[in-house]
C-alpha positions, 0 to 999 in steps of 0.5 A, spaced: 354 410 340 355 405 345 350 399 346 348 396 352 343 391 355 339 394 360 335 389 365 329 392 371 326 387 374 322 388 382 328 391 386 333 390 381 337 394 375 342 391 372 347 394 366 351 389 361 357 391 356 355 386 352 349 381 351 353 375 353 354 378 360 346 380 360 344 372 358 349 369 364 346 373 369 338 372 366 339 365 366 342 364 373 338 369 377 332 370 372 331 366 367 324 369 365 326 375 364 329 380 359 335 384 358 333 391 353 338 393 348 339 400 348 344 406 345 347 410 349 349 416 346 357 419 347 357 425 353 358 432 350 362 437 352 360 441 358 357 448 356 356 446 350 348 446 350 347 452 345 352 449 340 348 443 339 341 445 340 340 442 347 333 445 349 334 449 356 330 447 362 324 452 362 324 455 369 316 454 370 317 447 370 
């Protein structure tokens, strides 16, 4: 798993590797807001859906 900091604020998405990353720009360009850790999980192969249980997408939606 990888962790990354997320910030969102009116017109503006922001990803940082690392949370010191993410307090540097806040404090420069935002200073009330908040960077979100998140987890992000390792990609899985292509075609690989039924091998580890990926739902797939129902047609009527």
């Amino acid at each position: 798993m990888t962790i990354v900091w997320i910030y969102e604020g009116r017109d503006t998405f922001k990803k940082f590797d690392t949370e010191d990353e993410a307090q540097a720009w806040l404090k420069e360009n935002d200073p009330e807001g908040v960077a979100i850790e998140h987890q992000i999980g390792e990609p899985l192969p292509a075609g690989s859906a039924d091998r580890y249980g990926v739902p797939k997408a129902d047609e009527r939606s």
